[in-house]
C-alpha positions in Angstrom: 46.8 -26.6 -60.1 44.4 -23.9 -60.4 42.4 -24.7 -57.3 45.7 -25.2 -55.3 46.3 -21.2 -56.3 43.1 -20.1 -55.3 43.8 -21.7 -52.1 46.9 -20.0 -51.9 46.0 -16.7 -52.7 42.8 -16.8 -50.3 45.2 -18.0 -47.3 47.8 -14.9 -48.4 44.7 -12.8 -48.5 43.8 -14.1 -44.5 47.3 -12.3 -43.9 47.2 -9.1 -42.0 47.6 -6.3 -44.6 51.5 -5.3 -45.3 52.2 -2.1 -46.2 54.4 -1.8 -49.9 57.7 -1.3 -47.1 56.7 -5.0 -45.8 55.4 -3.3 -42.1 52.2 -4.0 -40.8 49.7 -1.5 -41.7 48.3 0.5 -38.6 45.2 -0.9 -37.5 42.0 1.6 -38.4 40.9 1.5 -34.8 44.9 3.3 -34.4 44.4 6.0 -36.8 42.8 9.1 -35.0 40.2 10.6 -36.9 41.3 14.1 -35.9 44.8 14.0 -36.6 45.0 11.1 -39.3 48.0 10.0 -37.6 49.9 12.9 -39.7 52.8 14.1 -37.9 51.8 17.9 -38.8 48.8 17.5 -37.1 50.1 15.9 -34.1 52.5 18.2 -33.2 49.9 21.0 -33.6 47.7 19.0 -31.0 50.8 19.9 -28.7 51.8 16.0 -28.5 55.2 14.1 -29.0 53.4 10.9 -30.7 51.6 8.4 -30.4 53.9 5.6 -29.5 55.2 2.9 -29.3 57.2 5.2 -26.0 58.4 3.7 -22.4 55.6 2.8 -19.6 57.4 2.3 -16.4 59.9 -0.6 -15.8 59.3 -4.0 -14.5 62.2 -4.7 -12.1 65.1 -3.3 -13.6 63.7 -3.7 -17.6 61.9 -0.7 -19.2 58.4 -1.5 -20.1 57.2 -0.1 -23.8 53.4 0.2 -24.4 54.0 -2.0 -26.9 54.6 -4.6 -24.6 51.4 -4.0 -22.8 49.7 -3.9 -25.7 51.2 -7.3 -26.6 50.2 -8.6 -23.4 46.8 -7.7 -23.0 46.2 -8.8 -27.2 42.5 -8.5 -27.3 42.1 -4.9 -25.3 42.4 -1.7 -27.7 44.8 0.7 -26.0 45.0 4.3 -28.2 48.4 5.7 -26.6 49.1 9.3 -26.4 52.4 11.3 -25.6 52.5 14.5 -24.1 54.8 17.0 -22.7 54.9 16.1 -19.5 52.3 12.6 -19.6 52.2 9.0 -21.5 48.9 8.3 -21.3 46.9 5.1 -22.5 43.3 4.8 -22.8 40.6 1.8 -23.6 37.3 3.3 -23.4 33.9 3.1 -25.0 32.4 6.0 -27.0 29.8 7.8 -24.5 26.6 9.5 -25.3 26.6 13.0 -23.8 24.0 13.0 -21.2 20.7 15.4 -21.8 21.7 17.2 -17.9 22.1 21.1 -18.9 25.4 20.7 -16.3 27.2 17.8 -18.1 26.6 19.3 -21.2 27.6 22.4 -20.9 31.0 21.5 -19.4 31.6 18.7 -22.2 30.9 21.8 -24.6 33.1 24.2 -22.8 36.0 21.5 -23.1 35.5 20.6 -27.1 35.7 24.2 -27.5 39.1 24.3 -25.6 40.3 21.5 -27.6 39.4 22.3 -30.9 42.0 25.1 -30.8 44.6 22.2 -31.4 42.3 19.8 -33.0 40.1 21.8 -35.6 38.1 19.1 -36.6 36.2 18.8 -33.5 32.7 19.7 -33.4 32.3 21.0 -29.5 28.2 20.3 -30.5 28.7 16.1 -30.5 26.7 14.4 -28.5 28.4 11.3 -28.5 32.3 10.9 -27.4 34.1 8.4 -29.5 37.5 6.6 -27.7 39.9 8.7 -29.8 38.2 12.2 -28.4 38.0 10.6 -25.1 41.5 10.0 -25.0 42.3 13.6 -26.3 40.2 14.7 -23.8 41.9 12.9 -20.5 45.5 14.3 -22.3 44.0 17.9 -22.8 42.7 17.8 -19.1 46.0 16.0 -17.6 48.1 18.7 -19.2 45.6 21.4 -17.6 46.3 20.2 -14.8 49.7 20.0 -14.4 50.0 23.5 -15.3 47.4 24.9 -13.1 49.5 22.5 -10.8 52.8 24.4 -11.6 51.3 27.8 -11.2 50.2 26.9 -7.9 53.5 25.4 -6.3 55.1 28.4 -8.4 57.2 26.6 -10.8 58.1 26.6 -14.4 59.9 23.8 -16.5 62.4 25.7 -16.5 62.8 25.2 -12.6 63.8 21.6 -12.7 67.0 20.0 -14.1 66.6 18.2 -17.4 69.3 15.5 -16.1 70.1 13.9 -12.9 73.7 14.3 -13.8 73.1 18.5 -13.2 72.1 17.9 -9.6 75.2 18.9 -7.6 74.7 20.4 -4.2 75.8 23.5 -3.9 75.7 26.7 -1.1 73.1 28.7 -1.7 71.0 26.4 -4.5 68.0 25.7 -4.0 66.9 21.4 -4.5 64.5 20.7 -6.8 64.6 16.7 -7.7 66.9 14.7 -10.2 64.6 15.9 -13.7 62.4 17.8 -15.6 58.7 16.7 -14.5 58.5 18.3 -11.4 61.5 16.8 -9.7 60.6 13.5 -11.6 63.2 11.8 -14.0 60.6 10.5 -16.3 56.8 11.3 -17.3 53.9 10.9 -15.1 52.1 7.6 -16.3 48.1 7.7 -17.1 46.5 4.1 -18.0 42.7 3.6 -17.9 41.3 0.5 -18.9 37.4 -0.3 -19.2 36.6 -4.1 -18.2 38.7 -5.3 -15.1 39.5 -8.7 -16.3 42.3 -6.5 -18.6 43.4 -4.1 -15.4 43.6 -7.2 -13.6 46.2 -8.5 -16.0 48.4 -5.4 -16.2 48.5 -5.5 -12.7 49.9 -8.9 -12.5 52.2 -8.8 -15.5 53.6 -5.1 -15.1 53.4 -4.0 -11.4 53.2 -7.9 -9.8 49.7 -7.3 -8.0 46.9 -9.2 -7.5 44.0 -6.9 -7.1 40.5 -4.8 -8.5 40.8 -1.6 -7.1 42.7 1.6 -8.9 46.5 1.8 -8.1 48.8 4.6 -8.1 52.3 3.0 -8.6 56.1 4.4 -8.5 58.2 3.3 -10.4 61.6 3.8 -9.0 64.1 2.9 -11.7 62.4 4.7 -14.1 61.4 7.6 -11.9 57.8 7.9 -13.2 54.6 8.0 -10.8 51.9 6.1 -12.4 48.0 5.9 -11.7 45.9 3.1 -13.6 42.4 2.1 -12.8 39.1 0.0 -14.5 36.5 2.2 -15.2 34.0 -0.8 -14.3 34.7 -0.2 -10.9 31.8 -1.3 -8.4 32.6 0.9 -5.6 34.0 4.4 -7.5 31.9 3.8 -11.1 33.7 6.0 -13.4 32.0 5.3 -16.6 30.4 8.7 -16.3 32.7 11.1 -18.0 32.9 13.5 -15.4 33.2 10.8 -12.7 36.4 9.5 -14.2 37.6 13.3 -15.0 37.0 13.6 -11.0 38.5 10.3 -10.5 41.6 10.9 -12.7 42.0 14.6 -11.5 42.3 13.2 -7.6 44.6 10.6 -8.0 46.7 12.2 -10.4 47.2 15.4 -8.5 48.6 13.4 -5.5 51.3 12.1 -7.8 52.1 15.3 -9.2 52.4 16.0 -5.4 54.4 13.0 -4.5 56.4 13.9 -7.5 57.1 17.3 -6.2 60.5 18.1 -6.2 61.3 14.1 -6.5 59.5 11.3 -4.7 61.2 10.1 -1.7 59.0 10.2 1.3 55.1 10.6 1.8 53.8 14.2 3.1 51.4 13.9 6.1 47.7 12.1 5.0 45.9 15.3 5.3 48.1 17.1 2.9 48.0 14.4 0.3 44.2 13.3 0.7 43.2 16.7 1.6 44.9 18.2 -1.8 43.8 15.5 -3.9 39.9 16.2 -2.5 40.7 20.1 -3.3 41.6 19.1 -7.4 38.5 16.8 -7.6 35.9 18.8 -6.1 36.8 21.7 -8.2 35.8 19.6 -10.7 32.4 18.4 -9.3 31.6 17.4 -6.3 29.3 14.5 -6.7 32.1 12.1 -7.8 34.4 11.8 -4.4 37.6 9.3 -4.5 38.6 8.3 -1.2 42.2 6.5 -0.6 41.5 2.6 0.6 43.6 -0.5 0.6 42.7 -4.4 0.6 42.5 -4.3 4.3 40.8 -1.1 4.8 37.7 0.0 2.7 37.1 3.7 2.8 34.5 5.0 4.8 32.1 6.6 2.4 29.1 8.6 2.4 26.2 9.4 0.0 26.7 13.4 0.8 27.7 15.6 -2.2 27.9 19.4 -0.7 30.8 19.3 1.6 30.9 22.7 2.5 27.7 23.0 4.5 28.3 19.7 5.8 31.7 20.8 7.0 30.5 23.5 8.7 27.2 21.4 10.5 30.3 19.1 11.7 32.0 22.3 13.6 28.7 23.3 14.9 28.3 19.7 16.5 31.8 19.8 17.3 32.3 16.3 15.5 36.0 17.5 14.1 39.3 15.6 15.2 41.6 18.2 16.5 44.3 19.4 14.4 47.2 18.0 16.1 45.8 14.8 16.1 45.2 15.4 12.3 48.9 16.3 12.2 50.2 13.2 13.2 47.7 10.8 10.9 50.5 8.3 9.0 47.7 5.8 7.6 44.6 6.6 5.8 43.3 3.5 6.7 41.7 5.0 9.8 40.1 8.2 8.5 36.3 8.6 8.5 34.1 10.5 6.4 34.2 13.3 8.5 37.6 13.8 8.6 38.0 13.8 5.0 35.4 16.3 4.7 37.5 18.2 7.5 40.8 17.5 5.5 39.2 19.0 2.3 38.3 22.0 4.0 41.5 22.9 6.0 43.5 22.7 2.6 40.6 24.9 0.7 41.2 27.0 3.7 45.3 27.3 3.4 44.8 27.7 -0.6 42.2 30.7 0.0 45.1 32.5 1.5 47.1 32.9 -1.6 50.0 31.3 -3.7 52.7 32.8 -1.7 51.9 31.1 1.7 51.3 28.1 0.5 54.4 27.8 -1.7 56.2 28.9 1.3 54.5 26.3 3.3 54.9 23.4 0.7 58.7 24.3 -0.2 58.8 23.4 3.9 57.5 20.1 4.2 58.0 18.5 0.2 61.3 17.6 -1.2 63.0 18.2 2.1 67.3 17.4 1.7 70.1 17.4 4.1 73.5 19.2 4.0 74.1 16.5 1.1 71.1 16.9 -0.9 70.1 13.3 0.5 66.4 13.0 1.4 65.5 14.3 4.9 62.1 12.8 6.3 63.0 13.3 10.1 60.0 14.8 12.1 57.5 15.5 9.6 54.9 16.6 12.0 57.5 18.9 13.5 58.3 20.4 10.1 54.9 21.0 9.1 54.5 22.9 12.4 57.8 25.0 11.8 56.2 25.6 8.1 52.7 26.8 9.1 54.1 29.2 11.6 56.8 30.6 8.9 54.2 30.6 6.1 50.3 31.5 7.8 51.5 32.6 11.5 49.6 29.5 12.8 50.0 27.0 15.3 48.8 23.4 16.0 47.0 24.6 18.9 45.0 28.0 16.7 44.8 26.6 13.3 41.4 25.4 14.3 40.3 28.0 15.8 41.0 30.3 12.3 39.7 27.3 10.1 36.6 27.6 11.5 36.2 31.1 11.6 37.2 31.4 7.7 34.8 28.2 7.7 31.7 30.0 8.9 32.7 33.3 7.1 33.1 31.2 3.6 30.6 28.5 3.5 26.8 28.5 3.0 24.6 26.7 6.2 23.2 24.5 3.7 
């Protein structure tokens, strides 16, 4: 009898530890070291939780992150919520690299954080996965509101239910909810190995496929952008190459979102803008849009701007009103998304006011009705750079370039 107890309590001690309630206990690799999971501390960090919380739909069904995280068992997702993101991570701690640049903007960003997160020591040279994760929510809510001040918004602007959206003379459209036009919260998942991403993809957006995805969830009304950091062709294990990574990709769906989702702006506003928020960043990690069928045509050139301006010298630039009418990235070259880059660094160096003007023109376009209105694109980008920057299709190469050689260095 007493070795059948001993037997008994070892297989009850094998259990996975209960909390006095009878709950699970949160794993230790769950409990952030910098908040200690206490709600207090949480909320002073500037987030709602973290989790369980809604991740998209699949079909008509909402998908939790618990569900992912039941799907993927073996993969060690820390979720955060933020005001305007849901954002999961699965990431290795990273040493901090001995490069005076890296380390100096690593430093600068600790010391940013620690204001919500006093335990942080901006010194570390080493990046565990919880402070990597506050890290990508700290720099996703920086920029969505360096986002908002440049389109000229506020929360305030957008209507916290689709139910208030009532089309009315003299109101001015602004989407169906409160994250720029979105419904729900733009979506952030990044996941190390690919084996894992591969598996999301299949069991939560129905793809078969390596390469990043950003996703749109339509029932839900959330934009999502997901990627493996083990990525062969756009390695983002460096920190600062998946900050550049994460700040291209998620910018465009913060433009997509713009005053709701329901058409695609011309390429060269889209990839163009998206190059604009990465390359602030750093220009030695460049994303490039690509699909299955069409690899991106990529160079080993970091300094754009000189380049850009060797290209107009050697008259090697597609003409803008053959830029104006690009529908597919699929075809673009390097040189035009050097070319892209610029011409929306250029538009963006004239001031908030004109381009707000300008994008107000072409994104989150409505009829009478308030019903989406994607007639003409190309015609009503030319209507909006006239109204908002007095050019045309025919001179906005002609001022590019001359701001072009006025702005940027010869090499």
């Amino acid at each position: 009898m007493r070795r059948i107890a001993n037997l008994l309590l070892a297989a009850l001690a094998a259990l996975p530890a209960l909390a006095q309630d009878g709950k699970e206990k949160t794993p230790k690799w769950r409990i952030d070291p910098y908040t200690k999971n206490e709600p207090e501390a949480i909320t002073k960090a500037g987030y709602i939780g973290y989790g369980p919380f809604a991740f998209g739909n699949l079909a008509d069904k909402p998908v939790t992150s618990k569900q992912i995280d039941d799907s993927l068992e073996f993969v060690q997702i820390l979720w955060i919520e933020t005001p305007h993101f849901r954002i999961g991570t699965n990431l290795p701690a990273w040493s901090v690299p001995m490069d005076p640049e890296t380390r100096a903007k690593i430093r600068g960003e600790l010391e940013e954080l620690q204001q919500k997160l006093p335990g942080i020591n901006p010194k570390t040279r080493k990046l565990d996965p919880w402070l990597r994760a506050h890290l990508i929510a700290h720099r996703m809510e920086k920029l969505y509101a360096e986002t908002q001040a440049l389109f000229g918004v506020t929360d305030a602007d957008f209507p916290t239910d689709a139910s208030q959206v009532v089309a009315q003379a003299g109101a001015r459209y602004m989407g169906y909810g409160p994250y720029l036009g979105m419904k729900d919260k733009f979506l952030v998942l990044v996941i190390e190995k690919v084996p894992p991403f591969e598996q999301y993809m299949r069991a939560f957006l129905g793809r078969d496929g390596k390469m990043a995805q950003r996703w749109h969830f339509v029932d839900s009304s959330s934009l999502l952008f997901t990627l493996p950091t083990d990525d062969d062709q756009f390695p983002s294990k460096h920190d600062t190459a998946l900050h550049c990574r994460l700040a291209f990709n998620v910018s465009m769906n913060l433009l997509d979102g713009f005053r709701y989702y329901s058409y695609d702006l011309p390429v060269w506003i889209r990839e163009g803008f998206a190059h604009w928020n990465s390359r602030r960043i750093d220009g030695k990690w460049p994303s490039f849009d690509q699909n299955e069928g069409s690899l991106a045509d990529i160079k080993l050139e970091d300094e754009w701007a000189p380049y850009c301006r060797s290209l107009i010298a050697a008259n090697k630039v597609t003409s803008f009103p053959e830029v104006a009418a690009w529908r597919d990235f699929g075809d673009i070259k390097f040189e035009d998304h050097v070319a892209i880059w610029s011409r929306l660094d250029f538009l963006l160096s004239q001031g908030p006011e004109k381009w707000q003007k300008f994008l107000f023109a072409v994104k989150g376009r409505v009829d009478a009705n308030w019903m989406p209105d994607q007639k003409d694109l190309v015609g009503a980008t030319r209507d909006a750079l006239k109204e908002a920057y007095g050019l045309t299709f025919l001179n906005f190469d002609e001022k590019w370039t001359e701001w072009v050689k006025a702005t940027y260095p010869m090499k």
